[in-house]
C-alpha positions in Angstrom: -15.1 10.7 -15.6 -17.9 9.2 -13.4 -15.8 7.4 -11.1 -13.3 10.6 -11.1 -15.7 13.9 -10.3 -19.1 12.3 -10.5 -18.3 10.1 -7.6 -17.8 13.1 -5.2 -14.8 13.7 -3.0 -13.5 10.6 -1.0 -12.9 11.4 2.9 -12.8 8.8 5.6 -11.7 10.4 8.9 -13.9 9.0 11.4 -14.2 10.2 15.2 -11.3 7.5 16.6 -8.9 9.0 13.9 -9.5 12.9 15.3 -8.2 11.7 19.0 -5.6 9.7 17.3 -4.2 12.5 15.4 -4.7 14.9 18.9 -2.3 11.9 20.8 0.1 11.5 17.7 0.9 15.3 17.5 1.8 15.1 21.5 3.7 12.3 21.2 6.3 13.8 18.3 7.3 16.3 21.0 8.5 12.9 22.6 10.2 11.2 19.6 14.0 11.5 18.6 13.4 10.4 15.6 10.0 9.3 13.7 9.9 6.5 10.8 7.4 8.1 8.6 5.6 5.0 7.0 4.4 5.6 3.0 2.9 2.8 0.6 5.9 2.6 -2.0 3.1 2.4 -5.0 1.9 6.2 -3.6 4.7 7.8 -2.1 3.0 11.3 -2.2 -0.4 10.1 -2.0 0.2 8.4 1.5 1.6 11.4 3.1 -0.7 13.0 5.7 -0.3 16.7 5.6 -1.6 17.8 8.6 1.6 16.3 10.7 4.2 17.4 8.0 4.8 20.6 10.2 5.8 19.0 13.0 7.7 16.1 11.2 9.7 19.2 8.8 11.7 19.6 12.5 12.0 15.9 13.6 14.9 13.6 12.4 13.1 11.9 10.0 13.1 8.2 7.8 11.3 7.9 5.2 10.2 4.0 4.6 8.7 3.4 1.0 7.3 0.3 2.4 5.7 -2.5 0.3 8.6 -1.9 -2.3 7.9 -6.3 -3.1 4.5 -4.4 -4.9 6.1 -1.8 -6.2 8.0 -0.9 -9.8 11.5 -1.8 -9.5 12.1 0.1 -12.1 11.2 3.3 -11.2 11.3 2.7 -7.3 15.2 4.1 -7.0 14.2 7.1 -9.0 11.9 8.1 -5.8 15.0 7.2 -3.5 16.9 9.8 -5.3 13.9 12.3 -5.4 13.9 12.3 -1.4 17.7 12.2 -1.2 18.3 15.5 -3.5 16.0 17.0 -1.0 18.3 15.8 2.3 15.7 13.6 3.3 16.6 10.0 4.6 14.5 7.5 2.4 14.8 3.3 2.4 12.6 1.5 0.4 11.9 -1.7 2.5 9.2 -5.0 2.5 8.0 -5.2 6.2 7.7 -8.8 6.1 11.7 -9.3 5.7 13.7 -8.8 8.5 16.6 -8.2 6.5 15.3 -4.9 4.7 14.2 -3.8 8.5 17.2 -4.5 10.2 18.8 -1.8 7.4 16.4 0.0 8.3 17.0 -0.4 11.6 20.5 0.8 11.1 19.9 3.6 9.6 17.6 4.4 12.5 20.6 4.1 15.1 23.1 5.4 12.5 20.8 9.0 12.8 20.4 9.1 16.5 24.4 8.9 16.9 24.7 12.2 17.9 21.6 12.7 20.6 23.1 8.9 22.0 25.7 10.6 24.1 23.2 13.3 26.2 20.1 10.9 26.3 19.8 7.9 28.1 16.5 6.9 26.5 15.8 7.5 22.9 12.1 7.2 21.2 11.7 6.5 17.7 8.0 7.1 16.9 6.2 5.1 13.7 3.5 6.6 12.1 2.1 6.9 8.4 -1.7 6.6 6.9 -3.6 3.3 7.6 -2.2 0.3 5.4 1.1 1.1 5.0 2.1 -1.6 6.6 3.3 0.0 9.9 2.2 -3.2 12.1 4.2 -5.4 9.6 7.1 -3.4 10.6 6.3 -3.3 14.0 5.9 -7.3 14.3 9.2 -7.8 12.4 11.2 -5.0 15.0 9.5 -7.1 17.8 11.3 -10.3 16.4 14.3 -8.7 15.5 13.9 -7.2 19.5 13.4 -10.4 21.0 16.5 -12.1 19.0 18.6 -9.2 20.4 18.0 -9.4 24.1 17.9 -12.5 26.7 14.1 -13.7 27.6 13.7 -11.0 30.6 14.2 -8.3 28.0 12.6 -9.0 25.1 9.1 -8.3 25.7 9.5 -5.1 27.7 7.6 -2.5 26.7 7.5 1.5 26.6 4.0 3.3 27.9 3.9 6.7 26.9 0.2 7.4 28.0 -3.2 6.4 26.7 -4.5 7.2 23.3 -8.1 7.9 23.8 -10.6 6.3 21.7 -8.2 3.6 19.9 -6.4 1.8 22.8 -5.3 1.9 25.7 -1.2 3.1 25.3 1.2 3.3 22.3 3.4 0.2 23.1 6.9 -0.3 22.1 9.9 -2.8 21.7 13.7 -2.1 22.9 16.0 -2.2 20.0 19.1 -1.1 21.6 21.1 -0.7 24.7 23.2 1.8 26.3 21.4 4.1 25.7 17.8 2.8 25.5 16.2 2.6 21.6 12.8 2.5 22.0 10.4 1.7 18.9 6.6 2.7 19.2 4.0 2.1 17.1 1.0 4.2 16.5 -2.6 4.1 14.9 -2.9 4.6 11.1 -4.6 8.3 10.8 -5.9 10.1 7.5 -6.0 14.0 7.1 -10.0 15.2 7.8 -10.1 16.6 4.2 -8.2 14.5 1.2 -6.9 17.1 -1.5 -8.0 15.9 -4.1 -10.2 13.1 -5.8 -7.8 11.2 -7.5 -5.6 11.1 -4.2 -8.6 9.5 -2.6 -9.1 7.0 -5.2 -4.6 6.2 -5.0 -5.5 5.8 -1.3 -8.7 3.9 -1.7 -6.7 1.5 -4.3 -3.8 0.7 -2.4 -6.5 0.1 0.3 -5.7 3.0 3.0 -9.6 3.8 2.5 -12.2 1.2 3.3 -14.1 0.5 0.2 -17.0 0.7 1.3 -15.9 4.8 1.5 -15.4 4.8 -1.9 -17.0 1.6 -3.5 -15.5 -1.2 -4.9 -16.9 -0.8 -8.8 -15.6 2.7 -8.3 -12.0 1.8 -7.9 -12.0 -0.9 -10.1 -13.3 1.7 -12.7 -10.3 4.6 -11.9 -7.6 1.0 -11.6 -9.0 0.0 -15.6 -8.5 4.3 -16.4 -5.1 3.7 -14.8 -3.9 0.7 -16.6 -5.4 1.1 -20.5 -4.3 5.5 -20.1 -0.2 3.8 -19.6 -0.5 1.1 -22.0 0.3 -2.0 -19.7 -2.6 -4.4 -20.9 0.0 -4.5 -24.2 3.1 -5.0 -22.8 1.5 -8.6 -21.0 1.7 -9.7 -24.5 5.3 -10.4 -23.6 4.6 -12.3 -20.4 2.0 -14.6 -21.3 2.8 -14.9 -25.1 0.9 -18.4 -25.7 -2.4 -17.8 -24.1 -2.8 -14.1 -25.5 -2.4 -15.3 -28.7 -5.7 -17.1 -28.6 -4.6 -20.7 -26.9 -7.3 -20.3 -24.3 -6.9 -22.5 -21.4 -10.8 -23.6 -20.2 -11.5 -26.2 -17.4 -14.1 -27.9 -17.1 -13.7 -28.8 -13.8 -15.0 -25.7 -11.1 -12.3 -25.1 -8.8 -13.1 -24.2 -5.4 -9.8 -21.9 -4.4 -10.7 -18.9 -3.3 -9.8 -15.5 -4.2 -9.6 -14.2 -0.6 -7.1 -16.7 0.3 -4.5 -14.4 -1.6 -5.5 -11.8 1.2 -2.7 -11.9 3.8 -4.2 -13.8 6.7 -3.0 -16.4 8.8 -4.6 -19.3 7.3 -3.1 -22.3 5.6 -0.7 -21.6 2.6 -2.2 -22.5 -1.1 -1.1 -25.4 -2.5 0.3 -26.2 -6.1 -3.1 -26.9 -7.6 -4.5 -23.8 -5.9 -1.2 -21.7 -7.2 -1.8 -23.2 -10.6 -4.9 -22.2 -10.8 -4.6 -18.5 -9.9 -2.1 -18.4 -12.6 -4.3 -19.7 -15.3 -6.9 -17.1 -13.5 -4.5 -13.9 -13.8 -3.6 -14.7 -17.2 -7.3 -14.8 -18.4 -7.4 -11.5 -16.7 -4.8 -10.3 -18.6 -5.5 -11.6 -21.8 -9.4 -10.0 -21.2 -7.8 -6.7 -20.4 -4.7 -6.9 -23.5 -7.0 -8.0 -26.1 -10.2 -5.4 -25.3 -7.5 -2.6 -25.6 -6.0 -4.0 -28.4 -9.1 -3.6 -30.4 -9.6 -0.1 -28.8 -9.9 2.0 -31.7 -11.2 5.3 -30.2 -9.5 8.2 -28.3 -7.9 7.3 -24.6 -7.8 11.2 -24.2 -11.9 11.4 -24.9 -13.3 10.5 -21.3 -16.4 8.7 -23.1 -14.1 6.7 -25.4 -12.2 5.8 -22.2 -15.6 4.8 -20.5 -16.9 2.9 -23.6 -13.6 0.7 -23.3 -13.8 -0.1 -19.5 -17.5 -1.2 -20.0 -16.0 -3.6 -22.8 -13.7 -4.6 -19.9 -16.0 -5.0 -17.2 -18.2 -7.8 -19.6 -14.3 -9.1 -20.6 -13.8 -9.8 -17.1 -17.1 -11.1 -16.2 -16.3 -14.0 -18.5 -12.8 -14.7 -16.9 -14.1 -14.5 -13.6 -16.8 -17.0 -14.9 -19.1 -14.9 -13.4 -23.0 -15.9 -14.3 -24.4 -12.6 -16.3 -27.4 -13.0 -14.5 -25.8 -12.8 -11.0 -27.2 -9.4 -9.4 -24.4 -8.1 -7.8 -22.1 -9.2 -11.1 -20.1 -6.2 -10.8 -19.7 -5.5 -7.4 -18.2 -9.5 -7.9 -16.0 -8.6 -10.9 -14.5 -5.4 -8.7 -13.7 -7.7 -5.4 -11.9 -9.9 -7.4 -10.0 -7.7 -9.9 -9.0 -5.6 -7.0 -7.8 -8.5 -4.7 -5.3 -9.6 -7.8 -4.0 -5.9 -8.4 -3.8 -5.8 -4.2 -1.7 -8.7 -4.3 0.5 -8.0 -6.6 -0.8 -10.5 -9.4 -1.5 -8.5 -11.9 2.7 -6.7 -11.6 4.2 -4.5 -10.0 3.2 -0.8 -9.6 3.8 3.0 -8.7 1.2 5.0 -9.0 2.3 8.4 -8.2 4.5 10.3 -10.8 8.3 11.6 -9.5 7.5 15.0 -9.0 10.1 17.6 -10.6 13.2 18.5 -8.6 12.1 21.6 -7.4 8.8 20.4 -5.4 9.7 19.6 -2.1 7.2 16.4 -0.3 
């Protein structure tokens, strides 16, 4: 499709992630143990290959983070994948400390048998750039600074500097007798994605700038994704009323903003800003349901497929209220319709298929 092939293979490995990678690699001779953070929605796309040699001889976890975004559903069945392999995987939100304290857990529950020989252990965090490793890392500073008395809890762990990104990889004690250290490190891509629609995964779940990729690009290969499984019809079921034609219009413009959904520290929405991204999402929805309801060529035929997400694209300008005559209309309608899908708005997702038990990831 244009978005797929036409738009040319997606790489973002700029110089600050080549050094990064270089001081990664040098520290896993360090680590005990590394916590190998993957987005939940891509657990295979947000592996980066080039440091799965040296992690194949590390202890290793496995943290399907994000798992609040991610199908419940199918989630466990990528737990078992990675456990019939004899790999430790915990899906976990970041943001909760009571899925990272279990995770935490686990963590000391592996490094039982190096406790007795080491005094100091180092547990090394890694994974592609937004997978939520600095979530993590906040939450094991809190859950650091609950555990020890005031003259403990900020002490940190320099290993060296990390040229080009900052000036050490800090860490945060989680345990005592012998010494737990947790470190965090930058987010790093591989120089060369596979392929294409791994780029586009990555560039949806937001491990890619957009500007990499473009945002009408990945709006484009997120429409492909959603009307080739069918989910537009199964919102039917959610928001019976308004897709059956009761359309809900104000009059009144509301001034909420979209970004506001984006996690920042800013002051939480209110009711009437709530209500109305509701309201929003739904028109979204019902745009989406009732333009692929009416679909009557093939999903298979990549210019049938095309056809439809142009329908979609005018669908959506409407519920985004989105003047036609605006110039950058589309680059508009893509900002928005991937901020919902980002924030989980529009349900929740896996993108990457359980591979078959005999491939190993």
């Amino acid at each position: 499709m244009g978005f797929n092939a036409g738009g040319g293979p997606i790489n973002w490995f700029p110089g600050h992630m080549a050094a990064a990678t270089r001081a990664i690699k040098d520290r896993l001779k360090l680590a005990d143990l590394v916590i190998e953070v993957r987005d939940a929605r891509i657990p295979i796309s947000s592996i980066n290959h080039q440091l799965q040699p040296q992690l194949s001889s590390k202890r290793r976890v496995v943290a399907l983070n994000k798992k609040d975004l991610a199908n419940p559903n199918i989630i466990h069945k990528w737990t078992r994948y990675f456990d019939s392999h004899n790999q430790d995987c915990m899906a976990i939100n970041a943001h909760s400390k009571s899925s990272v304290n279990k995770l935490l857990e686990l963590v000391e529950f592996k490094l039982k048998e190096v406790i007795s020989r080491e005094p100091t252990l180092l547990v090394l965090v890694i994974g592609v750039p937004n997978v939520g490793k600095s979530a993590l890392i906040n939450s094991i500073h809190q859950i650091a600074s609950s555990r020890f008395g005031v003259q403990q809890k900020m002490k940190r762990a320099t290993v060296g500097p990390l040229p080009g990104v900052t000036q050490d990889i800090a860490g945060y004690k989680i345990a005592h007798q012998p010494s737990i250290y947790v470190l965090d490190t930058p987010g790093v891509l591989v120089p060369s994605i596979p392929d294409i629609e791994t780029g586009l995964k990555l560039a949806l779940a937001g491990s890619v700038k957009d500007s990499v990729v473009g945002e009408e690009r990945i709006a484009q290969y997120l429409l492909a994704v959603l009307n080739t499984r069918g989910t537009p019809l199964h919102w039917k079921h959610l928001n019976n009323r308004r897709l059956e034609g009761i359309r809900y219009d104000s009059k009144e413009k509301h001034e909420y903003n979209l970004k506001d959904l984006r996690p920042k520290r800013r002051k939480p929405p209110n009711d009437s800003d709530m209500l109305y991204i509701e309201d929003l999402v739904t028109e979204v929805q019902c745009a989406l349901y009732l333009t692929l309801l009416e679909f009557t060529g093939n999903m298979e035929d990549e210019s049938d497929l095309e056809g439809l997400i142009e329908q979609q694209f005018e669908a959506l300008q409407k519920a985004f209220k989105i003047p036609h005559k605006a110039s950058e209309a589309r680059m508009m309608i893509s900002k928005k319709f991937l901020t919902l899908f980002r924030a989980g708005k529009l349900g929740p997702f896996i993108l990457d298929d359980v591979p078959d038990a005999n491939t190993v990831s």
